[in-house]
NUVEX-380735 format. One record per atom (N, C-alpha, C): x, y, z; residue in three letters. Coordinates in steps of 0.2 Angstrom, whole numbers, plus 5000, padded with zeros to 4 digits. Example, Ala and Ser with C-alpha at 12.3 -4.5 7.8 and 13.67 -1.06 7.14 Angstrom:
BEGIN
506649725039ala;506249785039ala;506649845039ala;506449895035ser;506849955036ser;506450005039ser;
***
This chain:
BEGIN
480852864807unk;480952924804unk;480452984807unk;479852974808unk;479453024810unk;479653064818unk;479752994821unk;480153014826unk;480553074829unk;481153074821unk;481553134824unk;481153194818unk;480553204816unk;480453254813unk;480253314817unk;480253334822unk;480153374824unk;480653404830unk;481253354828unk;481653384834unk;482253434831unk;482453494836unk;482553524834unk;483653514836unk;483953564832unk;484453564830unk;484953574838unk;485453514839unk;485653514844unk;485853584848unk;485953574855unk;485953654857unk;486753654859unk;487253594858unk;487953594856unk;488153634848unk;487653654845unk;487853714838unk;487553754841unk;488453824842unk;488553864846unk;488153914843unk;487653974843unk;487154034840unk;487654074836unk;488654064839unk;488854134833unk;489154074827unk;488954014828unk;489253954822unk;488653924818unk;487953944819unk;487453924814unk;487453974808unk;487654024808unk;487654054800unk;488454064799unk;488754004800unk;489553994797unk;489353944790unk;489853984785unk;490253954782unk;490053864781unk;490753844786unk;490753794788unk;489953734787unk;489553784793unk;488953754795unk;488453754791unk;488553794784unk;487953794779unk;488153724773unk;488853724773unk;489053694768unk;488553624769unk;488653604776unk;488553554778unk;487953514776unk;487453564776unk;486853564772unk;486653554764unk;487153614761unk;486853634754unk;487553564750unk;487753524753unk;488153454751unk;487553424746unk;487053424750unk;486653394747unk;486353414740unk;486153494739unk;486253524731unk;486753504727unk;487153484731unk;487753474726unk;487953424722unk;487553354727unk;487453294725unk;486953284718unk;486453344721unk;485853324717unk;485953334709unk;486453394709unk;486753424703unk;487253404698unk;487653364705unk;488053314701unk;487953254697unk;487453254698unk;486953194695unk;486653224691unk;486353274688unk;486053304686unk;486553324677unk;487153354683unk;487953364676unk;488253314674unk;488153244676unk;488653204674unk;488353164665unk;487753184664unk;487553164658unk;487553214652unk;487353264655unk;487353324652unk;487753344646unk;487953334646unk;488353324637unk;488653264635unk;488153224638unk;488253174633unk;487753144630unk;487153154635unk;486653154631unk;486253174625unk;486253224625unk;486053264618unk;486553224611unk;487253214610unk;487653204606unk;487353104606unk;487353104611unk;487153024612unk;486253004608unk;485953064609unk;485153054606unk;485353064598unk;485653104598unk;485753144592unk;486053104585unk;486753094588unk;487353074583unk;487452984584unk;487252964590unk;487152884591unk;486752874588unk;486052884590unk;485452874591unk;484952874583unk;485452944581unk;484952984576unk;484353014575unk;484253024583unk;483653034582unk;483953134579unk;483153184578unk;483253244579unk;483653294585unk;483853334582unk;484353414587unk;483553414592unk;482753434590unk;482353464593unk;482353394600unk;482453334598unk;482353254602unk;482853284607unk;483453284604unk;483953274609unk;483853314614unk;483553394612unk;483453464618unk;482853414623unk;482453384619unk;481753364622unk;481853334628unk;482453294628unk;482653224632unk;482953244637unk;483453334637unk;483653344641unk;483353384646unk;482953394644unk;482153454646unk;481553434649unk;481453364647unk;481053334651unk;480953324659unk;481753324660unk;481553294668unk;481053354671unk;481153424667unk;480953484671unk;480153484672unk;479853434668unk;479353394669unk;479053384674unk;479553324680unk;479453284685unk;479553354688unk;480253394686unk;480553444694unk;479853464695unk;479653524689unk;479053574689unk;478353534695unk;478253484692unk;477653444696unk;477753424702unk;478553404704unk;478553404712unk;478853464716unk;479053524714unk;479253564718unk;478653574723unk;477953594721unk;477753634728unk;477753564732unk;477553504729unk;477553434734unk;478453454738unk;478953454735unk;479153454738unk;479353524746unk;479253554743unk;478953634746unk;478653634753unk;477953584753unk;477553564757unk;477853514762unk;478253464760unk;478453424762unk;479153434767unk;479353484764unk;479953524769unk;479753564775unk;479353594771unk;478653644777unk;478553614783unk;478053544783unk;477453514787unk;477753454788unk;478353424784unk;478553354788unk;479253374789unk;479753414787unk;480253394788unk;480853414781unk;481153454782unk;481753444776unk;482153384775unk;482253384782unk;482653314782unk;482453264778unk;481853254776unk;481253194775unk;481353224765unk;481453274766unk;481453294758unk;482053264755unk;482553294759unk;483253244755unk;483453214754unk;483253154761unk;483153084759unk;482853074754unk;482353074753unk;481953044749unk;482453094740unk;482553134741unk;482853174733unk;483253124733unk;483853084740unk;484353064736unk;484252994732unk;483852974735unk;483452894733unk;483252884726unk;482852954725unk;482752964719unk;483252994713unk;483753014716unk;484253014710unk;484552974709unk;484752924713unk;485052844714unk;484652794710unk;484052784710unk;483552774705unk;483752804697unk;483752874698unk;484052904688unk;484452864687unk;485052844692unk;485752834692unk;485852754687unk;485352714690unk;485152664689unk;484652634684unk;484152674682unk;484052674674unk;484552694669unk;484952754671unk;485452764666unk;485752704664unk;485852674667unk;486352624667unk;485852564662unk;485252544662unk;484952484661unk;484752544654unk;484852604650unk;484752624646unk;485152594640unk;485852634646unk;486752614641unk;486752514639unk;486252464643unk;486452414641unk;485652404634unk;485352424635unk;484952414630unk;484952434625unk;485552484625unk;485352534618unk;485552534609unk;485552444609unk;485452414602unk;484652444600unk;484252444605unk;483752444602unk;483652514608unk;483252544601unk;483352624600unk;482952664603unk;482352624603unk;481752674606unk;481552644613unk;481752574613unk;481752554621unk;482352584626unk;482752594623unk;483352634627unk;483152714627unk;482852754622unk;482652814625unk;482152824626unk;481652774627unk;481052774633unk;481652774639unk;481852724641unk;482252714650unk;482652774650unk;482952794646unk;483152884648unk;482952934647unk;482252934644unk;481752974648unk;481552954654unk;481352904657unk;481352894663unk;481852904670unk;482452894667unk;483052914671unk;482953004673unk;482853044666unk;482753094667unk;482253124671unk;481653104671unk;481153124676unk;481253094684unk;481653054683unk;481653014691unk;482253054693unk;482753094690unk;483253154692unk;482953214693unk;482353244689unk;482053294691unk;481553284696unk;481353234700unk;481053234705unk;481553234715unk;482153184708unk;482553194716unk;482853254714unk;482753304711unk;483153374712unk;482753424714unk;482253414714unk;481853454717unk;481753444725unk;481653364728unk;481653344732unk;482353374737unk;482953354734unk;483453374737unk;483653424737unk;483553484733unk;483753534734unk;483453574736unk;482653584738unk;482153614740unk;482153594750unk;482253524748unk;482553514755unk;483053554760unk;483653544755unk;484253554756unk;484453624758unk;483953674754unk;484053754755unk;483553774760unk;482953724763unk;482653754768unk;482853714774unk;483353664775unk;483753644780unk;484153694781unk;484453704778unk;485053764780unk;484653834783unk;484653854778unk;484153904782unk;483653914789unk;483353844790unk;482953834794unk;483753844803unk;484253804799unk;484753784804unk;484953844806unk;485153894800unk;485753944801unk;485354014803unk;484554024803unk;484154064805unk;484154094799unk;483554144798unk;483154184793unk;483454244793unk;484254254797unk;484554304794unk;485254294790unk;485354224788unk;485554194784unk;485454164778unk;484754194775unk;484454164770unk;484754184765unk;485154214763unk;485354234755unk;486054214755unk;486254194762unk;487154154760unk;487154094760unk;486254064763unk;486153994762unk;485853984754unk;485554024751unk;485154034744unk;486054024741unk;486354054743unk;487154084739unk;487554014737unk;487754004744unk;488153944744unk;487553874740unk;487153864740unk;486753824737unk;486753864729unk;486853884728unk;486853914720unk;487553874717unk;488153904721unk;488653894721unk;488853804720unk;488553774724unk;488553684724unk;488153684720unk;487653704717unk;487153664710unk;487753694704unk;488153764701unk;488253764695unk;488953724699unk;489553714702unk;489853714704unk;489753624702unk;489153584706unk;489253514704unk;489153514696unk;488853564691unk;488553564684unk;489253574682unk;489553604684unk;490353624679unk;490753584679unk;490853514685unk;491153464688unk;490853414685unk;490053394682unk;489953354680unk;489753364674unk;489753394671unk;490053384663unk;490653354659unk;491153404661unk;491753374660unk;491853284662unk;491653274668unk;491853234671unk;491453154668unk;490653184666unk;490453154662unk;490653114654unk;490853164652unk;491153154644unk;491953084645unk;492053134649unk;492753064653unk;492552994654unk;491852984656unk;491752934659unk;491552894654unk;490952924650unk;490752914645unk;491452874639unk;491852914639unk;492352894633unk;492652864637unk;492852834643unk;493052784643unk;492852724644unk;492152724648unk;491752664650unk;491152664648unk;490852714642unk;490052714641unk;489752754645unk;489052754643unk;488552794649unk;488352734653unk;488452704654unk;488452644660unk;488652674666unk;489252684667unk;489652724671unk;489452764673unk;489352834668unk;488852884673unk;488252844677unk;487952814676unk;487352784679unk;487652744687unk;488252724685unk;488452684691unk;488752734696unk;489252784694unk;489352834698unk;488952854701unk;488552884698unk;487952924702unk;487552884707unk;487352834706unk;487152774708unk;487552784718unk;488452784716unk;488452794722unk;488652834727unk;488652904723unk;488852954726unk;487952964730unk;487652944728unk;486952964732unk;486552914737unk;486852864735unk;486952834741unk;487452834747unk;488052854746unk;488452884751unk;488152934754unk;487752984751unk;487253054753unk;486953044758unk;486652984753unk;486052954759unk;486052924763unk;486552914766unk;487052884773unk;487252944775unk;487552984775unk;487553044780unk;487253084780unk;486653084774unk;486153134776unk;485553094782unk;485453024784unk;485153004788unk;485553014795unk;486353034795unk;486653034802unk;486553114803unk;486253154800unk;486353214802unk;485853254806unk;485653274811unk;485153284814unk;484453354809unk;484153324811unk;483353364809unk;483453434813unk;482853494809unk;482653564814unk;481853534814unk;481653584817unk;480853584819unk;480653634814unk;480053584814unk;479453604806unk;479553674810unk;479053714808unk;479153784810unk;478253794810unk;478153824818unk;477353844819unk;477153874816unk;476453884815unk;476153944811unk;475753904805unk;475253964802unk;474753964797unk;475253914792unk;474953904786unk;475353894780unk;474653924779unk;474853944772unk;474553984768unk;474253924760unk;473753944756unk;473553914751unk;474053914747unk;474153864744unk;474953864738unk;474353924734unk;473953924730unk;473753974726unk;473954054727unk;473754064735unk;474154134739unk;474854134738unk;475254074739unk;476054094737unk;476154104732unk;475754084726unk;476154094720unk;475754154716unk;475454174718unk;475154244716unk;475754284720unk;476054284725unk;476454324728unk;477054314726unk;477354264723unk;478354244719unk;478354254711unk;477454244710unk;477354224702unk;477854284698unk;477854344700unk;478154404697unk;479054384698unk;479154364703unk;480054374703unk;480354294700unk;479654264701unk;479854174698unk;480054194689unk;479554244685unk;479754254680unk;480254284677unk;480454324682unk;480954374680unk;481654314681unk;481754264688unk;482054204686unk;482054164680unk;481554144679unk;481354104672unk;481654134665unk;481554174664unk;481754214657unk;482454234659unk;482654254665unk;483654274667unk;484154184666unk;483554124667unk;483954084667unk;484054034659unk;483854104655unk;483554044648unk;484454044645unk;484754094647unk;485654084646unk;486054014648unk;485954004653unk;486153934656unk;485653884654unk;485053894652unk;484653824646unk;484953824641unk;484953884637unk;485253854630unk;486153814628unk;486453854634unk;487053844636unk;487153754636unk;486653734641unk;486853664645unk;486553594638unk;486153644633unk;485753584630unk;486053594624unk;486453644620unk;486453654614unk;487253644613unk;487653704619unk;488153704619unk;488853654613unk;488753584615unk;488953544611unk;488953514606unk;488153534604unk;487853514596unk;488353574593unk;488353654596unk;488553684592unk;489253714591unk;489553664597unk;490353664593unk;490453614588unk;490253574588unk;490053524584unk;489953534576unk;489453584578unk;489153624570unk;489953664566unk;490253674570unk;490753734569unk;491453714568unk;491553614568unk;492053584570unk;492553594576unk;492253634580unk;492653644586unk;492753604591unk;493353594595unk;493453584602unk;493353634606unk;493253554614unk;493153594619unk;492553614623unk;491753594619unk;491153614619unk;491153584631unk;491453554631unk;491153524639unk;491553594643unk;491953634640unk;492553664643unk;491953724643unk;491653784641unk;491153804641unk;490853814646unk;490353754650unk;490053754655unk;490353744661unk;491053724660unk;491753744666unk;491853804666unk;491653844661unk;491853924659unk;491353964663unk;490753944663unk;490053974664unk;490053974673unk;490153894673unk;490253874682unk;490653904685unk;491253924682unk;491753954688unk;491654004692unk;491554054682unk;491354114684unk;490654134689unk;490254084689unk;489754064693unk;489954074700unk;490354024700unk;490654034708unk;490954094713unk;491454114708unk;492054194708unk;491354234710unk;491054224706unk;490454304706unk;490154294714unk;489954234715unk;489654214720unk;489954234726unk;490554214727unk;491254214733unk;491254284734unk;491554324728unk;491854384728unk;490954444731unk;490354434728unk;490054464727unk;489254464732unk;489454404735unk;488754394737unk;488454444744unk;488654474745unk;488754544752unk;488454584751unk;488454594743unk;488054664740unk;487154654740unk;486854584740unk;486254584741unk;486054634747unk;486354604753unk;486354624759unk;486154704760unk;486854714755unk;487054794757unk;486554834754unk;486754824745unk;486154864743unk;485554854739unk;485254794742unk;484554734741unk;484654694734unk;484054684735unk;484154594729unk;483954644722unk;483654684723unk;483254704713unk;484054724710unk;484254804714unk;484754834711unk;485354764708unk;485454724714unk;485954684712unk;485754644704unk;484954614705unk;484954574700unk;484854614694unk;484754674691unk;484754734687unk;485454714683unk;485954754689unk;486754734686unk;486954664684unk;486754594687unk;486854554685unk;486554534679unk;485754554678unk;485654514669unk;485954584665unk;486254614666unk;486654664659unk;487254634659unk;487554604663unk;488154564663unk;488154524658unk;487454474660unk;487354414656unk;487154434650unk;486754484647unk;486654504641unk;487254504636unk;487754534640unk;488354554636unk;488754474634unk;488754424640unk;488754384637unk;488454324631unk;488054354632unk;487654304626unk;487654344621unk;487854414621unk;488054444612unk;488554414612unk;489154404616unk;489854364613unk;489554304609unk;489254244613unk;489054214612unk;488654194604unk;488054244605unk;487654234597unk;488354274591unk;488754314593unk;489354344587unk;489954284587unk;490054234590unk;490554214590unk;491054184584unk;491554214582unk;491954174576unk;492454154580unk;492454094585unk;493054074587unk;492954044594unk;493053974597unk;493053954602unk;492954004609unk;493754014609unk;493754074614unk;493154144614unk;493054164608unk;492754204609unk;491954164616unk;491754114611unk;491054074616unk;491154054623unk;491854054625unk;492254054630unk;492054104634unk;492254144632unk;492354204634unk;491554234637unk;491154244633unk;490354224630unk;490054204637unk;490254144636unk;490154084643unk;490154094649unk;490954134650unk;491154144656unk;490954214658unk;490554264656unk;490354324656unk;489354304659unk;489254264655unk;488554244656unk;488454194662unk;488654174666unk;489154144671unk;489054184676unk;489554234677unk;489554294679unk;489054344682unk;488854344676unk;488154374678unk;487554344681unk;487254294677unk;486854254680unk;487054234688unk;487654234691unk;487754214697unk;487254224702unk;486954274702unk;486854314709unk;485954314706unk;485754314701unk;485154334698unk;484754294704unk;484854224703unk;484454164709unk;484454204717unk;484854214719unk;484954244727unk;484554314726unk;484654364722unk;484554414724unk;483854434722unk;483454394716unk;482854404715unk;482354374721unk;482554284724unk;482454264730unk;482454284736unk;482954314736unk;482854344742unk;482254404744unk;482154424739unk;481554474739unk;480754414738unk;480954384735unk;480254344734unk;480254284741unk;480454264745unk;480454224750unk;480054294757unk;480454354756unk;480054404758unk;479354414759unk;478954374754unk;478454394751unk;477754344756unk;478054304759unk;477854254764unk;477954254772unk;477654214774unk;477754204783unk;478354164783unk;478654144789unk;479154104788unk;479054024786unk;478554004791unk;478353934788unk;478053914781unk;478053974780unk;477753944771unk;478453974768unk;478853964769unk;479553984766unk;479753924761unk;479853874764unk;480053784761unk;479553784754unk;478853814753unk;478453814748unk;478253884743unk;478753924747unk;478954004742unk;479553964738unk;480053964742unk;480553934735unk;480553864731unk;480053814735unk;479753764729unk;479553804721unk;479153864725unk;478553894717unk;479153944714unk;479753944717unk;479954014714unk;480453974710unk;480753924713unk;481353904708unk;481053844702unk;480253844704unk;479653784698unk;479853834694unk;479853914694unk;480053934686unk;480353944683unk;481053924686unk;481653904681unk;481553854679unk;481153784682unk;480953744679unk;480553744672unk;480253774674unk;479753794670unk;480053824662unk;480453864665unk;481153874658unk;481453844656unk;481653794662unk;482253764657unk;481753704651unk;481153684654unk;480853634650unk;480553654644unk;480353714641unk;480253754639unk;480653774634unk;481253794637unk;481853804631unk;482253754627unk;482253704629unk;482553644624unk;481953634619unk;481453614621unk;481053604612unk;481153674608unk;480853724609unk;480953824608unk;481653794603unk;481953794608unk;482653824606unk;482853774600unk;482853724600unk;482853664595unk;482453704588unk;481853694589unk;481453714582unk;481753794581unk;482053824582unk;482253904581unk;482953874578unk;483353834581unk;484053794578unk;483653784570unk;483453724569unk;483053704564unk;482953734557unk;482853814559unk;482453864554unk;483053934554unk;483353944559unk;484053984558unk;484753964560unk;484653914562unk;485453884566unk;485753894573unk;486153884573unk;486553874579unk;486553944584unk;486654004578unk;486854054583unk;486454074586unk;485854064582unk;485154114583unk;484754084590unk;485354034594unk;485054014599unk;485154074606unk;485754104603unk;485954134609unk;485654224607unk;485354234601unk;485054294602unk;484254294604unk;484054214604unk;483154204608unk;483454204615unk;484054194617unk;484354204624unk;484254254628unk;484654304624unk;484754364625unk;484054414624unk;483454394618unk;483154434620unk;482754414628unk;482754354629unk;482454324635unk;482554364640unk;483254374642unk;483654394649unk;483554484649unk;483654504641unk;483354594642unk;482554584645unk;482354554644unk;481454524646unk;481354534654unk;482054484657unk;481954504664unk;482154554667unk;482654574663unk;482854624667unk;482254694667unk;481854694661unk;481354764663unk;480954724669unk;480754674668unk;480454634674unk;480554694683unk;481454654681unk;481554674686unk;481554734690unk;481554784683unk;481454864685unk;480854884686unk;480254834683unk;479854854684unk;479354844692unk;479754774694unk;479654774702unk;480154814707unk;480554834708unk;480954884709unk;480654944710unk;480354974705unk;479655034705unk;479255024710unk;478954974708unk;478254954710unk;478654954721unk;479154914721unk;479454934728unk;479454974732unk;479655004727unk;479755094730unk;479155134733unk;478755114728unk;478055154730unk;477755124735unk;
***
């Protein structure tokens, strides 16, 4: 393996077909794997802690928030490890480690007469998916990028946004199917071999070259994203509460449909993404993420007023929407903030605080259910996201001058 880490991208990929379409997908596959593994539990776990299990609403948020645990603690490792050995090297190894979650899920679903040994192993599953998520999708965004060139950074950010909510909307739904028809065993075996398959054509795919030059102190990097990482962190607390609660709180309201929701959130995630993504380019990353978290605020007031399915729908698919572009257009400017070679350990620290959020939001958000209920999850949402958005104006300012 060390062999090919330093060798550089065939000179058969032609210079006007490195920043194709095509040529990027081929890379951020890998995000997609990592996320699909990531959605295929997602609702069913909570209702599985919760309504199985019996354990508390605050437990079930905890279980799904924990991996962000493992992601948060390996992102700059993984960051450094894309930088100074290899993206490639980061992949591999992310998809091993989701194959591993894939795998405890499994030895969870058979254990789980006894209650507190089975959600011991699915905490486990979940920290060994945040490890390969970080792994693989830090890799994943700095292989593309590194491939399609540094003038391609925000369609590689893009289309990797695109394959994480996009496996997130595919593996929900697709979860609940599995789950009702074979148990959570099945999720565990899927995934099991979807990332092994990964890991077989991510070992046929050729390596770029680590990239010369200083690397910088992690302590200098994250003084220099720590402001746009927040301003992510607090814009992505819509999609936390969304992915953790969503079906406790159709639940609460008798309603169908609760996995249809985060199909609602994904799509429009994607539409925004396809239709939209040109405008960072055009008129920078702050302006566009301004318009995006007002989008999403408006969402989430559907969401906290909802008398009716569709309305949360609706909610969902607005908050969706908006949040699209937040991740690309904040990072774009925060990868700015670095030399090239310490790029692989900017976007480890920048997207650590959406981790940082998402781990964060499930107990919060839990104990706030607890004490006013269901709706009052999506106005702690809402004020989060108006949070980032002065954030965001306030760095905006400060660019100007």
């Amino acid at each position: 393996m060390s062999d090919s880490i330093a060798i550089s991208e065939p000179s058969s990929v032609a210079t006007s077909d490195r920043g194709s379409t095509r040529h990027i997908l081929g890379f951020v596959y890998f995000t997609f794997v990592c996320y699909l593994s990531i959605g295929l539990p997602l609702a069913v776990v909570p209702p599985y802690v919760h309504l199985r299990m019996g354990y508390s609403d605050m437990l079930a948020g905890l279980v799904i928030s924990i991996q962000y645990i493992a992601t948060l603690a390996s992102r700059p490792w993984a960051g450094r490890i894309s930088d100074r050995v290899g993206a490639k090297v980061s992949v591999l190894w992310g998809m091993g480690a989701c194959a591993a979650s894939g795998g405890l899920l499994m030895v969870a679903a058979m254990v789980h007469g006894m209650h507190l040994l089975s959600l011991s192993i699915l905490i486990l599953s979940r920290l060994a998916i945040g490890i390969g998520e970080s792994l693989g999708s830090t890799g994943s965004t700095l292989w593309g990028i590194t491939s399609a060139g540094a003038e391609s950074t925000a369609k590689v950010i893009s289309y990797n946004g695109i394959s994480t909510y996009g496996a997130m909307a595919l593996g929900a739904p697709l979860g609940v199917i599995l789950d009702q028809q074979w148990g959570l065993g099945a999720l565990g075996l899927f995934t099991i071999f979807i990332c092994l398959v990964s890991l077989g054509l991510a070992m046929r795919k050729s390596p770029v070259a680590v990239m010369p030059g200083e690397h910088m102190p992690f302590a200098h990097v994250l003084n220099r994203v720590a402001p746009h990482g927040m301003g992510l962190a607090l814009g992505g607390v819509c999609y936390s509460v969304l992915a953790t609660f969503i079906t406790l709180f159709y639940a609460s309201r008798s309603w169908q449909g609760a996995a249809l929701c985060l199909t609602s959130f994904g799509v429009a995630f994607i539409v925004a993404r396809l239709l939209f993504i040109q405008t960072i380019n055009r008129f920078g990353g702050f302006p566009v993420a301004m318009v995006c978290l007002a989008v999403e605020s408006v969402g989430l007031l559907l969401l906290w007023q909802a008398f009716s399915p569709w309305m949360a729908l609706v909610g969902a698919f607005l908050g969706g929407f908006g949040f699209s572009l937040v991740f690309p257009a904040i990072g774009v400017e925060a990868v700015e903030r670095v030399t090239e070679p310490n790029r692989g350990t900017a976007l480890g620290v920048y997207t650590a605080f959406s981790d940082v959020s998402f781990f964060l939001v499930g107990p919060i958000a839990g104990a706030i259910i607890g004490v006013w209920g269901y709706p009052s999850v999506f106005l702690f949402a809402l004020i989060s996201v108006l949070t980032a958005l002065g954030i965001v104006v306030v760095l905006r300012q400060m660019q100007k001058r």
